[in-house]
C-alpha positions, 0 to 999 in steps of 0.5 A: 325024158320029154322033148319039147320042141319050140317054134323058129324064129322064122316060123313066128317071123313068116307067122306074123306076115299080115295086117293085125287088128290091135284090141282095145281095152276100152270103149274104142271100136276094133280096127282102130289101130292096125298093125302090118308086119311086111315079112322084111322087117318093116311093122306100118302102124295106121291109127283110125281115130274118131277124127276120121284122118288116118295116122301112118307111123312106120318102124322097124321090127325083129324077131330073136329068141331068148332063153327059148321065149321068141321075141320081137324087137320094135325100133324107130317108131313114133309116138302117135296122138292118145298112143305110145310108140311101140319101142321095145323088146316084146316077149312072144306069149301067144301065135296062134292061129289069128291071134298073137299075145306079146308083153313088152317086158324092156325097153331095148336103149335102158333095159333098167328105165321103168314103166316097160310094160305093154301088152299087147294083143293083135287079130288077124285081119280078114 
């Protein structure tokens, strides 16, 4: 028998504390959009567009766990220019080390609505 012992949501939770880089897929440079989770269920989000003027949007977020796959549940966020907001429920693929890998499998207010799927990949800021 094996056993297989997966990490506490508050392990991901203090895990995740701290200002993450989110990776782009396209041709726009790192750091232009960050992410700080505050450790007391507060994610700000700061857009750095080509315009130079930075953008603020401040939500909610809570770590669960679900058929032994942690999740982070995003509330409240806005949509901010050339970005969707981040509502949703997350499913935790990866924390480790500097790195954190979530899909965002549903959306939390119409679990059946399409078009869910986000994934999202976040550094470590140094």
């Amino acid at each position: 028998m094996v056993l297989v012992l997966m990490p506490g949501c508050k392990k991901v939770a203090n895990e995740i504390t701290g200002t993450w880089d989110v990776m782009t897929f396209d041709t726009r440079p790192e750091g232009t959009m960050q992410i700080t989770f505050d450790g007391n269920s507060t994610a700000i989000r700061i857009l750095n567009p080509d315009s130079g003027s930075m953008i603020v949007d401040s939500c909610t977020y809570e770590i669960t766990k679900k058929n032994l796959k942690e999740r982070i549940i995003f509330r409240d966020s806005k949509m901010l220019p050339g970005c969707d907001d981040l509502n949703g429920i997350y499913r935790v693929d990866k924390v480790k080390n500097d790195v954190i890998i979530a899909t965002r499998i549903e959306f939390e207010d119409d679990p059946s609505r399409g078009g869910a799927f986000y994934r999202m990949e976040l550094k470590r800021k140094n």
